[in-house]
Backbone as CSV, one residue per row, in Angstrom:
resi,resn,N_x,N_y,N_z,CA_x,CA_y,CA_z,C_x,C_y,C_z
1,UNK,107.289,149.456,77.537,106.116,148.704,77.975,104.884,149.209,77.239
2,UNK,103.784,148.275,76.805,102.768,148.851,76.278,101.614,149.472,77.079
3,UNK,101.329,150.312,76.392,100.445,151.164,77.385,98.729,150.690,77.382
4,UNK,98.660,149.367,76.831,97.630,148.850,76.876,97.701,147.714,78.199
5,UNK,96.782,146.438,78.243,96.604,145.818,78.826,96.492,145.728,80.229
6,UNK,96.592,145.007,81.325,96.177,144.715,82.165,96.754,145.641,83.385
7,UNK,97.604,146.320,83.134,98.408,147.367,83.868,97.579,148.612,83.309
8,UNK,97.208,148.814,82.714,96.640,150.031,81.905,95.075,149.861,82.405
9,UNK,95.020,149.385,82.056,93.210,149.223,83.189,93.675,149.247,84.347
10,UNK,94.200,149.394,85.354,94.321,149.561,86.351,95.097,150.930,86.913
11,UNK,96.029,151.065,86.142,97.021,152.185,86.606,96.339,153.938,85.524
12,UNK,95.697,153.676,84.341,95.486,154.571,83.891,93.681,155.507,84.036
13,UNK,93.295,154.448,84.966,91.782,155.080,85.661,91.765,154.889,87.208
14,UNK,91.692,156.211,88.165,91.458,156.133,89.492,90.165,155.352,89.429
15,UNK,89.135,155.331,88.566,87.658,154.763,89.050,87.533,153.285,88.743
16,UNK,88.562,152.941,87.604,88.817,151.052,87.866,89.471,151.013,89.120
17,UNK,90.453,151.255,89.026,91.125,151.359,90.388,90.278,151.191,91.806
18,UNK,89.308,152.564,92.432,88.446,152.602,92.711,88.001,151.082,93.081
19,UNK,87.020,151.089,91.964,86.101,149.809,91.538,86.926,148.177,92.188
20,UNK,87.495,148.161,91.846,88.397,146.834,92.384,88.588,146.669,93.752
21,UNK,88.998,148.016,94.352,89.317,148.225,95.901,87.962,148.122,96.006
22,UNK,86.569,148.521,95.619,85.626,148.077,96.231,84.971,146.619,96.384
23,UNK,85.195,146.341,95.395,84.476,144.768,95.075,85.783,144.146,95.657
24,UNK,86.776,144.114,96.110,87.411,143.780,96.863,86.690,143.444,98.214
25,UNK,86.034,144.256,99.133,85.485,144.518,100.184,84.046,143.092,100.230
26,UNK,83.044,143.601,99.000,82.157,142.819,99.250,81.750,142.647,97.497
27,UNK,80.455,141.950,97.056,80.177,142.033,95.583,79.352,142.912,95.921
28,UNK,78.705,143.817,94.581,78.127,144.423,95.012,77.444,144.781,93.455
29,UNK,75.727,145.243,93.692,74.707,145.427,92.371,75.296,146.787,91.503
30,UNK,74.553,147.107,90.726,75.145,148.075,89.888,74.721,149.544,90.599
31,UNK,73.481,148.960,91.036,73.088,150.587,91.898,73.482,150.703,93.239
32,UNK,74.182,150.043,93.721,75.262,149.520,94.752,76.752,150.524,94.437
33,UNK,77.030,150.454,93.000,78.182,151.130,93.028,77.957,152.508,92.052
34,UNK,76.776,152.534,91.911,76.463,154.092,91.524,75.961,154.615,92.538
35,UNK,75.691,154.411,93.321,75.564,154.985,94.685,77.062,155.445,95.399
36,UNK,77.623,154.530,95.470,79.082,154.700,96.080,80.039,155.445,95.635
37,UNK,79.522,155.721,94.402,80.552,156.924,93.680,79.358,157.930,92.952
38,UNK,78.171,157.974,93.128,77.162,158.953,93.295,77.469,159.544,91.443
39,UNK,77.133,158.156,90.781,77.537,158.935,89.217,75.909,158.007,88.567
40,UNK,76.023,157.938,87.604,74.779,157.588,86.575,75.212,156.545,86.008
41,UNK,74.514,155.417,85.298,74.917,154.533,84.475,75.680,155.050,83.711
42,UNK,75.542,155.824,82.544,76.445,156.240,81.425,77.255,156.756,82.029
43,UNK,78.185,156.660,82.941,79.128,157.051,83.410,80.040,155.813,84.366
44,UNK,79.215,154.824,84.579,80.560,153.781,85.042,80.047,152.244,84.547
45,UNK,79.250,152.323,83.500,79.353,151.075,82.775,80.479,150.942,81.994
46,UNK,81.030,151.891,81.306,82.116,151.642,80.595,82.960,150.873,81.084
47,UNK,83.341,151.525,82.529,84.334,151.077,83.205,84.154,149.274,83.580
48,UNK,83.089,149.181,84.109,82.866,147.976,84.454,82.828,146.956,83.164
49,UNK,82.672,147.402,82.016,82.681,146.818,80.701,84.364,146.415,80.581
50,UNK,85.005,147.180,80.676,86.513,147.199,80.976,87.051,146.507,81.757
51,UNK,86.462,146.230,82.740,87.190,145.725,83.782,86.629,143.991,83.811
52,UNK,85.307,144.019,83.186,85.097,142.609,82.544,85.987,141.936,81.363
53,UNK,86.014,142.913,80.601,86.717,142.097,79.380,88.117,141.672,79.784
54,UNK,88.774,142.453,80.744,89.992,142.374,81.135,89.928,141.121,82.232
55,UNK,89.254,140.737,82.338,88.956,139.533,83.167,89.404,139.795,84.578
56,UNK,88.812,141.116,85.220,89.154,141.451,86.774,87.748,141.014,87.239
57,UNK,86.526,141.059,86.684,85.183,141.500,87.874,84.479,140.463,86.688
58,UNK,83.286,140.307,87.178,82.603,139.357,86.539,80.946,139.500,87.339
59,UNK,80.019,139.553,86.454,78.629,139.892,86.559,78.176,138.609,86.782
60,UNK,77.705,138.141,88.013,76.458,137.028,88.430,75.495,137.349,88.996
61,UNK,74.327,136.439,88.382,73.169,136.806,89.516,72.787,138.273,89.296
62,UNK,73.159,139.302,88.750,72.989,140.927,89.131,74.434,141.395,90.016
63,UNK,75.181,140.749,90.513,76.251,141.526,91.310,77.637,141.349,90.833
64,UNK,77.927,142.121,90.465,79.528,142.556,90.699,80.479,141.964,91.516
65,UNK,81.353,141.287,90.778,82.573,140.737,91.931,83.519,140.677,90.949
66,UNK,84.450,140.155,92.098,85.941,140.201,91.538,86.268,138.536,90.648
67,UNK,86.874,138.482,90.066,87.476,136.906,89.225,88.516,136.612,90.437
68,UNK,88.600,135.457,89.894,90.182,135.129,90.804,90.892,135.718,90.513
69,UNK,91.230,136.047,89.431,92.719,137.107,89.029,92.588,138.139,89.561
70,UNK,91.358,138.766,89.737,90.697,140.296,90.186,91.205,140.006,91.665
71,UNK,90.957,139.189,92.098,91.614,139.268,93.575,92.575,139.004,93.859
72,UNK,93.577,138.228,93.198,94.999,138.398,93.207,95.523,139.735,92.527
73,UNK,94.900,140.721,91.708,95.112,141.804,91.557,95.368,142.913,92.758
74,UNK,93.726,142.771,93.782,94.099,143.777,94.479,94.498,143.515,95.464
75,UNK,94.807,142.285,95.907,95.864,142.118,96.944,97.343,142.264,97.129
76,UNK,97.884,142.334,95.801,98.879,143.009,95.395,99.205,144.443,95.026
77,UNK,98.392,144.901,94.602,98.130,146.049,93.865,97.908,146.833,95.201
78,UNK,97.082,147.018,96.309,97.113,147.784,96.969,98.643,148.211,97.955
79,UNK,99.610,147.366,98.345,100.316,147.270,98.954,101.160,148.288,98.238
80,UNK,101.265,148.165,96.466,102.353,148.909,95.674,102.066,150.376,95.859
81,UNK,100.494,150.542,95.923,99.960,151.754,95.676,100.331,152.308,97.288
82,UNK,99.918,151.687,98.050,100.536,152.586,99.322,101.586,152.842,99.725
83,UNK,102.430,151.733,99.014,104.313,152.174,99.278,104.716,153.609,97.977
84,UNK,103.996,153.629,97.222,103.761,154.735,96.269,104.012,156.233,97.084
85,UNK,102.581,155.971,97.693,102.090,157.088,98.032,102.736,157.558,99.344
86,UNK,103.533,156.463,100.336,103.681,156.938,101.236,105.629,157.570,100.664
87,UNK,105.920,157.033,99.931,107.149,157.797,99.058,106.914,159.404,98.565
88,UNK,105.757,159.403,97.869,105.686,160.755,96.729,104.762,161.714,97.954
89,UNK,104.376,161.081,98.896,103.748,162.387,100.057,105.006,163.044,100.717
90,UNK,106.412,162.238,101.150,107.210,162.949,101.624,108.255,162.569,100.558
91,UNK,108.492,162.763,99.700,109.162,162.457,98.510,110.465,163.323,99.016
92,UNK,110.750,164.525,99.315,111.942,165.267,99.886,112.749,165.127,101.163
93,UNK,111.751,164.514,102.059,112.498,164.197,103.243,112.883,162.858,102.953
94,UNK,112.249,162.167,102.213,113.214,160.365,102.155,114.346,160.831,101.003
95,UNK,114.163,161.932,100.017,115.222,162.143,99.166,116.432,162.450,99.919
96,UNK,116.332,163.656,101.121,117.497,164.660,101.115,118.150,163.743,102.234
97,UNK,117.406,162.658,102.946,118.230,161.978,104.437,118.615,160.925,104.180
98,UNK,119.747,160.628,104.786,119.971,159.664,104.604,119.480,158.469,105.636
99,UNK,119.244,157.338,104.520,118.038,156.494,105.299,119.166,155.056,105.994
100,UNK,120.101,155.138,106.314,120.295,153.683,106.555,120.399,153.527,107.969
101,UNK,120.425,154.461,108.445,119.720,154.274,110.182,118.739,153.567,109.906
102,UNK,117.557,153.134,108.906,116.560,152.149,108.825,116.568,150.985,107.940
103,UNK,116.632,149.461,109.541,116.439,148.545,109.324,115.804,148.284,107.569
104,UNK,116.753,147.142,107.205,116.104,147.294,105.900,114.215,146.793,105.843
105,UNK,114.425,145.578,106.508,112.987,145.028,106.913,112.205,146.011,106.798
106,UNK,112.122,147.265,107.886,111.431,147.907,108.309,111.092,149.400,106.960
107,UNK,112.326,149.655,106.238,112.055,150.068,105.041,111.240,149.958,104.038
108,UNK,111.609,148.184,104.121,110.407,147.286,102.867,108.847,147.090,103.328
109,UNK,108.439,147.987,104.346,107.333,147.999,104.891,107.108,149.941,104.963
110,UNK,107.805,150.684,103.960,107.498,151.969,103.823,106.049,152.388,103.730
111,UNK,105.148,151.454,103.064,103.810,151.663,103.098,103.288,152.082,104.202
112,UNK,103.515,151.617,105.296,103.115,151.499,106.386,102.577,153.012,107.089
113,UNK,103.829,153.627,106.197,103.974,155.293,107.052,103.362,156.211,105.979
114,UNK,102.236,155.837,105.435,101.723,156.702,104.005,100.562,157.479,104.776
115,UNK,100.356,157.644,105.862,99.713,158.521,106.669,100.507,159.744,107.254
116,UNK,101.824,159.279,107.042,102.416,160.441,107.923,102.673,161.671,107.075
117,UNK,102.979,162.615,108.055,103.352,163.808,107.136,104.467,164.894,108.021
118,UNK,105.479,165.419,107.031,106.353,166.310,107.551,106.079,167.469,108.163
119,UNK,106.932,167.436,109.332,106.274,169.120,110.023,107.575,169.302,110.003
120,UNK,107.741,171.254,109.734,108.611,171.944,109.743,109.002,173.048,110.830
121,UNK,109.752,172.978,111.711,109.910,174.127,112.437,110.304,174.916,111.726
122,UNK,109.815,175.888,111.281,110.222,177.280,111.170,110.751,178.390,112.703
123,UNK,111.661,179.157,112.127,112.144,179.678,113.070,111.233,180.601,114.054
124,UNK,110.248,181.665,113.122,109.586,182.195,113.868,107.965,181.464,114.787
125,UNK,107.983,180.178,114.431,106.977,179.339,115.013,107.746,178.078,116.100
126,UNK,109.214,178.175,115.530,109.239,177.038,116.496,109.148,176.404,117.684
127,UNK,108.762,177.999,118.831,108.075,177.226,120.142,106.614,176.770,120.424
128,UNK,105.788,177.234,118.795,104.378,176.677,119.038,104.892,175.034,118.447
129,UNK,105.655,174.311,117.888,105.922,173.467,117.249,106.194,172.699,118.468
130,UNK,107.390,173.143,118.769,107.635,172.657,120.301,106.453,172.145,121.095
131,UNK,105.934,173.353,121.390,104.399,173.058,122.495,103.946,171.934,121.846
132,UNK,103.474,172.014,120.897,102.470,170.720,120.705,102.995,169.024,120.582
133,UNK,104.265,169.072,120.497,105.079,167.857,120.980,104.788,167.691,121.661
134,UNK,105.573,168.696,122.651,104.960,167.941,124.499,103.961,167.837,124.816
135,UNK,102.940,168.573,124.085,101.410,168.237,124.593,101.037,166.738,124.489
136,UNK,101.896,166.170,122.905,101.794,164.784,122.410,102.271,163.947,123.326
137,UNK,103.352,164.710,124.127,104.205,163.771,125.030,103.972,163.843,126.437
138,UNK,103.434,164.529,126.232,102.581,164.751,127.836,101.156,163.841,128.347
139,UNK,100.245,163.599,126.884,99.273,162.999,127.755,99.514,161.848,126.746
140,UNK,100.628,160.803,126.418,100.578,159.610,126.408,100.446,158.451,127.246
141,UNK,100.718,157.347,127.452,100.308,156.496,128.485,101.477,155.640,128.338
142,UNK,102.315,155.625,127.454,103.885,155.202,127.310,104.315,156.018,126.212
143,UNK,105.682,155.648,126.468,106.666,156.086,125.652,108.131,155.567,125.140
144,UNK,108.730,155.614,124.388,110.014,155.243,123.774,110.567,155.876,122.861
145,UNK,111.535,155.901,123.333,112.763,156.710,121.983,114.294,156.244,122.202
146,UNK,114.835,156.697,120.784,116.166,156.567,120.344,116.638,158.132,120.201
147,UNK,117.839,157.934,120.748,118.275,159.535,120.475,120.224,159.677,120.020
148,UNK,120.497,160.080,118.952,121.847,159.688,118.698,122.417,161.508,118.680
149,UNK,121.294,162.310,119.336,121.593,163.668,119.661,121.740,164.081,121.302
150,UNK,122.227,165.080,121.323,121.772,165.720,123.021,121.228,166.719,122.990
151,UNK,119.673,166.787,123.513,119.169,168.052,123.846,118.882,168.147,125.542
152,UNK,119.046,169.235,125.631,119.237,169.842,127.237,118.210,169.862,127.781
153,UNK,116.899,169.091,127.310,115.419,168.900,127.908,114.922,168.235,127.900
154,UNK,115.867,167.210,127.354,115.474,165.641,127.512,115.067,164.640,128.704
155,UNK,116.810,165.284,129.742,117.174,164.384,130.901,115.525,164.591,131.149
156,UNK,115.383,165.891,132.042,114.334,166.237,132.741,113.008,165.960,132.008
157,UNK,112.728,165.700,131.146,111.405,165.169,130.370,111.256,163.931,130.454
158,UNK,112.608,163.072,130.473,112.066,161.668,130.796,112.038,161.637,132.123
159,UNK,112.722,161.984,132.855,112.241,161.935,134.440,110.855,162.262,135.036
160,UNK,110.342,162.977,134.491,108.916,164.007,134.820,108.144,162.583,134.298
161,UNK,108.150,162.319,133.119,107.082,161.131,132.760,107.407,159.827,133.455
162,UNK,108.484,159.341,134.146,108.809,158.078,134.768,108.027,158.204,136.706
163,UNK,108.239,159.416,137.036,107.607,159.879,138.381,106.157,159.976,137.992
164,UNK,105.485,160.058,136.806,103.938,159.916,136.968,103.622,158.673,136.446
165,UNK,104.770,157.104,136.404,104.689,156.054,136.198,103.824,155.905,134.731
166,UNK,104.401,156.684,134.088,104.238,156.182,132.217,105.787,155.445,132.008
167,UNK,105.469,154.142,131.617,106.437,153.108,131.029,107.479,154.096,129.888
168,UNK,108.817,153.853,130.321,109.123,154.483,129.680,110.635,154.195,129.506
169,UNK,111.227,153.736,128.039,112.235,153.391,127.663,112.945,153.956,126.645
170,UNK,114.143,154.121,126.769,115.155,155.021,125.699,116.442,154.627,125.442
171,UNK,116.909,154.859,124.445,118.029,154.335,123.732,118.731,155.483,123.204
172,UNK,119.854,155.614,123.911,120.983,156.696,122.957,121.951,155.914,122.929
173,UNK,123.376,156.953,122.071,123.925,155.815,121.406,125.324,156.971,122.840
174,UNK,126.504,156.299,122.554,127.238,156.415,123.756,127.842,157.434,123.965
175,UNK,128.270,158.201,122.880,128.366,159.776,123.611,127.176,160.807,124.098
176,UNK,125.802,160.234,123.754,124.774,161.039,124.522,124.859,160.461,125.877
177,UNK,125.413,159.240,126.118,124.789,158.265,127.269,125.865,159.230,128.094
178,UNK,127.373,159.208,128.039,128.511,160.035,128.856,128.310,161.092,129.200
179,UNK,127.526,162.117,127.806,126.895,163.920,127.932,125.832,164.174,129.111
180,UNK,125.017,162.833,129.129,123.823,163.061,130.394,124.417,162.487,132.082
181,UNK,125.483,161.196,131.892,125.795,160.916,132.674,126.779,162.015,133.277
182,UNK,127.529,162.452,133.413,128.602,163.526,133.272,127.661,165.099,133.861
183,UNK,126.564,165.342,133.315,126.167,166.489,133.374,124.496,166.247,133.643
184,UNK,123.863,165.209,134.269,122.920,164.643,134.699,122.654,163.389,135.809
185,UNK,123.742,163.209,135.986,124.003,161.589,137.011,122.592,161.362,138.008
186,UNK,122.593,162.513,138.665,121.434,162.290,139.397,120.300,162.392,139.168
187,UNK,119.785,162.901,138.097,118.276,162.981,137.427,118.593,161.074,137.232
188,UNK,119.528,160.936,136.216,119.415,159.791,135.667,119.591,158.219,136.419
189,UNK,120.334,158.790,137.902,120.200,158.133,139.000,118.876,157.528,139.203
190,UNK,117.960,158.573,139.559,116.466,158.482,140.414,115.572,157.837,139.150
191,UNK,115.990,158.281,137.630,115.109,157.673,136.652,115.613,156.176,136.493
192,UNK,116.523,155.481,136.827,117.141,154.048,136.552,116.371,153.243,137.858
193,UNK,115.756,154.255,139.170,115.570,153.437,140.285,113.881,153.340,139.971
194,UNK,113.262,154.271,139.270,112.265,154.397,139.146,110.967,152.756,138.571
195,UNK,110.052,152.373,139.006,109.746,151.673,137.746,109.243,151.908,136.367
196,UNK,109.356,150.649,135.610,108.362,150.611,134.375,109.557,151.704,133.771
197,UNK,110.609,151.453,133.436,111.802,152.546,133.236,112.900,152.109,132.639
198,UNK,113.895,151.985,131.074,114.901,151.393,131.368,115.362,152.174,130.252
199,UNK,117.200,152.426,130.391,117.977,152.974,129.811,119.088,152.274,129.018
200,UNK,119.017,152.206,127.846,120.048,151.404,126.937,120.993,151.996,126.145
201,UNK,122.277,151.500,125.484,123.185,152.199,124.842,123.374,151.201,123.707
202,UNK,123.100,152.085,122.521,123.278,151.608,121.213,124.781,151.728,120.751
203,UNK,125.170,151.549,119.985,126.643,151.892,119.385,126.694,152.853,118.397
204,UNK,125.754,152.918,117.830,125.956,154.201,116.816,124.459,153.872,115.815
205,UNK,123.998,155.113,115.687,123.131,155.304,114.217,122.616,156.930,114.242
206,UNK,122.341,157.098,113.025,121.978,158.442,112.734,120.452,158.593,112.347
207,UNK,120.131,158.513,114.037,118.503,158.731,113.647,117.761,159.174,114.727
208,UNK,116.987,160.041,115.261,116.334,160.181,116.307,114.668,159.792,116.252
209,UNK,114.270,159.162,117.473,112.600,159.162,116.962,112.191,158.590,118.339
210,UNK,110.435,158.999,118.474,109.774,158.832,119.736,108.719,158.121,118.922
211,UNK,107.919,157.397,120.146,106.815,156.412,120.176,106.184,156.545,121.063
212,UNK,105.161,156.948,121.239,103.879,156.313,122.427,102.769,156.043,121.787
213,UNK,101.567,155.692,122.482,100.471,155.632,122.118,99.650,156.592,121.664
214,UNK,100.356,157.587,120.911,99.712,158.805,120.079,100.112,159.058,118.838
215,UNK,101.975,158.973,119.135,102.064,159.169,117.724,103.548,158.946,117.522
216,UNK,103.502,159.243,116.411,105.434,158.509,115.742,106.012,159.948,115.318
217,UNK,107.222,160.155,116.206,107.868,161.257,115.363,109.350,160.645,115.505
218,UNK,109.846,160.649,113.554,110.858,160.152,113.401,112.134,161.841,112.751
219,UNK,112.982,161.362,113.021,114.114,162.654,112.943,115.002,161.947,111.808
220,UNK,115.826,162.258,111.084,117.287,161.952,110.823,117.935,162.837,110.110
221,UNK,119.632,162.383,109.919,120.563,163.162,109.656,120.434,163.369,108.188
222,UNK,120.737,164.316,107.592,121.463,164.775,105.764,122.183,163.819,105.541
223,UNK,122.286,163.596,103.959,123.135,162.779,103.630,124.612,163.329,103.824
224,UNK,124.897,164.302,104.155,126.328,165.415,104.396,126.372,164.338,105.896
225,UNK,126.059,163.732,107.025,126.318,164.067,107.905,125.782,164.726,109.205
226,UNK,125.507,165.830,109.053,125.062,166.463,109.996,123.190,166.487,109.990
227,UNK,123.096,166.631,111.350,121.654,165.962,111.837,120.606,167.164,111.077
228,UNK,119.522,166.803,111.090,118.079,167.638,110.630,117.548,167.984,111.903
229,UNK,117.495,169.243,112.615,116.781,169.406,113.393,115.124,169.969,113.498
230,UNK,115.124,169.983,112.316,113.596,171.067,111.688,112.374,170.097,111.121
231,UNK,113.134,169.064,110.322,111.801,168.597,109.740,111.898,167.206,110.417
232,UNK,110.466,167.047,111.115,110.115,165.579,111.544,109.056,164.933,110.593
233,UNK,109.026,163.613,110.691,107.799,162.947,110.007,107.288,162.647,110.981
234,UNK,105.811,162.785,111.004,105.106,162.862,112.244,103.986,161.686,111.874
235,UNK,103.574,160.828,112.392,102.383,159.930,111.907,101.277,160.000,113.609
236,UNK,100.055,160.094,112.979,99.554,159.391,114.081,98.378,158.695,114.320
237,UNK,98.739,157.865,113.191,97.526,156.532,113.121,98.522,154.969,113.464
238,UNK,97.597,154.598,113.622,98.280,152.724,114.177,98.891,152.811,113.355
239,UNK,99.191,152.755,112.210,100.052,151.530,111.039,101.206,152.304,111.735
240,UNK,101.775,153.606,111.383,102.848,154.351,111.514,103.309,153.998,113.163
241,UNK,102.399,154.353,114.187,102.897,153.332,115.543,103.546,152.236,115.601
242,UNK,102.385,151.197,115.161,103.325,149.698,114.957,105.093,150.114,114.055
243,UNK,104.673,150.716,113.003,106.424,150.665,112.299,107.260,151.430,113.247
244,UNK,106.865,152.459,113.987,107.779,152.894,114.787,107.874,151.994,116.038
245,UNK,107.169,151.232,116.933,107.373,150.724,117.968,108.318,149.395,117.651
246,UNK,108.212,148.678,116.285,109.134,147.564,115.858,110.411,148.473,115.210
247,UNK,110.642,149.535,114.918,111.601,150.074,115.231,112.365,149.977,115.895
248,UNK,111.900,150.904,117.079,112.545,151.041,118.135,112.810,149.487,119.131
249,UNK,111.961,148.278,118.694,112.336,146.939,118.997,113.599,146.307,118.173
250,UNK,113.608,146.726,117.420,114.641,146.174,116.667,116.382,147.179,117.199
251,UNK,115.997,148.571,117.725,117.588,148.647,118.205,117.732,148.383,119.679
252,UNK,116.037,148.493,120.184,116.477,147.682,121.906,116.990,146.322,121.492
253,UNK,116.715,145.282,121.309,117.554,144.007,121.162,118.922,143.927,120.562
254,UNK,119.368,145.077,119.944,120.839,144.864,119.791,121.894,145.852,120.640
255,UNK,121.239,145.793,121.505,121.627,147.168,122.417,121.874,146.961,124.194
256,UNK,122.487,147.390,124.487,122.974,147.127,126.058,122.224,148.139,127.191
257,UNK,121.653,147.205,128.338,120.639,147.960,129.087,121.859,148.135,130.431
258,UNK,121.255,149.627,130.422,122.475,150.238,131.896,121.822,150.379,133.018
259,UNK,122.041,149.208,133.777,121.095,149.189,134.730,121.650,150.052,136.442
260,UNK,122.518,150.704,136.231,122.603,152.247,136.959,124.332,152.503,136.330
261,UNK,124.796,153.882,137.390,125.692,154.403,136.614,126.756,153.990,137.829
């Protein structure tokens, strides 16, 4: 590919780049965008000289705007750049797991999660790691998860949040559902009678992850097989919510609700 043209003004300067995502927003004068990037004329006329000839922005009146092409540029162009970035920020955890526990749909919307970032339990920290989960999970106002693991602090964690009437729904897949029933019946009794509460059984996937109105923490297994218990991707801005809450919508609807034991 040549390293000139219309990809090259765009991909080979953050400050065209920049520049486009701004005049994207609104048009704007020249001391409008030397202000906004706090530089001098001889320092972003070039650019804007560039980004004219290339037929992205176009000078009227005194203001800066985008061409039509310029705006079919960055309406495209931004979407690539955030599925980019939300790849090469956790570039090792989407390498080493295996991803097909995720909906493809929900994949092709990877951008989405370019806020999030990996946390690691380390061994000698991992009950401050711990703590601050539950702190996350403690003062939400709902909640949801998938769990294709068993941990022994689960039963009793969703029970505790269903008795202070936070909405609250979960999905394991059927040997967690037997491990809690079997060795929990009655926690899971009083949580099925409870409201704003419901318990479903998936058939199988290799993925663990929670949702409330704070934040997204997603889990999954090695490509070997065996589960990751250490590194989560943690998000906790809207975009990463919404992808996790249509997540977790997408395996409640293919999934069977147990409406007691």
């Amino acid at each position: 590919m040549k390293s000139s043209g219309l990809l090259s003004i765009l991909t080979f300067s953050e400050k065209r780049k920049d520049i486009l995502f701004l005049l994207q927003e609104n048009p704007r004068t020249l001391s409008e965008i030397k202000d906004y990037f706090d530089v001098r004329s001889p320092e972003i006329l070039p650019r804007l000289k560039e980004m004219e000839d290339a037929n992205l922005i176009i000078r009227q009146e005194g203001m800066y705007r985008l061409t039509p092409l310029g705006k079919v540029s960055a309406i495209y162009y931004k979407p690539l750049l955030d599925t980019l970035t939300a790849i090469e920020t956790n570039e090792i955890f989407w390498r080493d797991h295996d991803l097909s526990a995720i909906p493809e749909a929900l994949l092709n919307r990877i951008q989405e999660l370019k806020e999030c970032r990996v946390v690691r339990d380390e061994q000698e920290h991992i009950y401050d790691t711990h703590k601050a989960f539950m702190q996350y999970v403690q003062s939400s106002a709902h909640f949801v998860g998938f769990s294709s693991i068993f941990l022994p602090n689960h039963p009793l964690m969703f029970l505790e949040l269903a008795r202070r009437n936070i909405p609250i729904s979960i999905i394991v897949t059927p040997n967690v559902f037997f491990k809690i029933k079997s060795e929990y019946s009655v926690e899971i009794e009083e949580f099925l009678k409870l409201k704003q509460t419901s318990l479903h059984v998936y058939d199988n996937a290799k993925i663990a992850f929670v949702v409330t109105d704070r934040f997204l923490s997603l889990s999954l297994f090695f490509k070997n097989g065996t589960y990751d218990p250490r590194n989560d991707l943690i998000g906790l801005d809207s975009s990463s919510i919404k992808w996790g809450e249509d997540l977790f919508k997408n395996y409640r609807e293919n999934s069977i609700e147990i409406k007691n034991l």
